[in-house]
Every structure is written in structure tokens, then in C-alpha cells.
N, C-alpha and C positions, 0 to 999 in steps of 0.2 A: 497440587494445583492451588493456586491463591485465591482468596477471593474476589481481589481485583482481576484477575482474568476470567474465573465463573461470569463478573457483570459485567467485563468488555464483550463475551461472547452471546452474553443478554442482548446487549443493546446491539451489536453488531453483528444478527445472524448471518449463516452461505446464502447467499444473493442480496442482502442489503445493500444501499449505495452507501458511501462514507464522502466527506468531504474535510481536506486537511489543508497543509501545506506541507512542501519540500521540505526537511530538514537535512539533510544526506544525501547523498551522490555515490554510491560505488558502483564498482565493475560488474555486480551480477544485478543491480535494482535500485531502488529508490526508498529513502525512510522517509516516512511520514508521521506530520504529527494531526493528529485526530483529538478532538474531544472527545475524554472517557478512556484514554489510551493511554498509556505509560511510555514514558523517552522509546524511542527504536522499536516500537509495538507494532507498526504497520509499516509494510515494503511490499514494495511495486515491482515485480520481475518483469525482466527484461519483454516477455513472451507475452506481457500485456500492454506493451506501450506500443504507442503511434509510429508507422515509419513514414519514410519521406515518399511522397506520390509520385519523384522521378526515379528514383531508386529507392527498392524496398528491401536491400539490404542493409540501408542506414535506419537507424533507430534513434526518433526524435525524443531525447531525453527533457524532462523540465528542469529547471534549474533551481539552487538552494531558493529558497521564498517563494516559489510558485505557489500558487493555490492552483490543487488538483484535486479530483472527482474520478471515484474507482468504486469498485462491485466487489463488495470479499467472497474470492473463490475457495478460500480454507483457512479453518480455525489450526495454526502449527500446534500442537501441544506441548510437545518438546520443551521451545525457545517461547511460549508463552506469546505468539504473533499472528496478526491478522496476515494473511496475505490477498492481496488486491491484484486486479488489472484496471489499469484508467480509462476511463470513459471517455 
């Protein structure tokens, strides 16, 4: 474990709000960049994003530059990453 991630886990306890931008777009989530967070440190799975209000089997992704606002549901230890659902 780094110590850059001991103080990203500091600053960004399970249930904190986080506030970033899009950087990334894949098929399973969303990268995000946060202050205090190193390149690809925070992703948004699918399982927490907004769907569409006429059908809620499409899922409203944001797009590269978005600013978005998430809640970290777990610290990955692994992959050294926040994981979020957006607010």
C-alpha cells in the first residue's frame, strides 16, 4: 500500500461525497478525476448511475468533461481505487 493511497483513503472515507470530472468512458463505469486522487483512482459503476425516467433499462452515462458528484461505496485495495455511485 502507497502512501498516496493511505491519504486518498484519509481524505475520502465509505460514505464521503467526492466531486470530479469525467476523464474516461468504458463499458463497466466511469473514471474520474478528483482532487487528491491519482490518474484512473475513482470509477463510477454502472450500478450507480442515473437511468432514463422512460425506460430504466438505459443508463444515463456523463460524458468525457462532465463534472460529477458520487458517494465512495469502497475503498478497492487491490487496484489502489475509490469506487463511487453519482449522486
Amino acid at each position: 500500500m502507497t502512501d498516496e493511497w493511505t491519504a486518498t483513503k484519509q481524505k475520502y472515507p465509505v460514505g464521503s461525497s467526492l466531486k470530479g470530472t469525467v476523464t474516461r468512458v468504458a463499458p463497466f463505469g466511469i473514471f474520474v478525476s478528483a482532487e487528491g486522487t491519482r490518474p484512473s483512482g475513482v470509477v463510477a459503476d454502472l450500478a450507480g448511475m442515473h437511468k432514463d425516467p422512460a425506460d430504466d433499462s438505459v443508463v444515463i452515462r456523463p460524458e468525457v468533461g462532465d463534472p460529477v458528484t458520487g458517494v465512495v461505496v469502497e475503498h478497492s485495495e487491490h487496484n489502489e481505487q475509490l469506487k463511487i455511485h453519482l449522486t
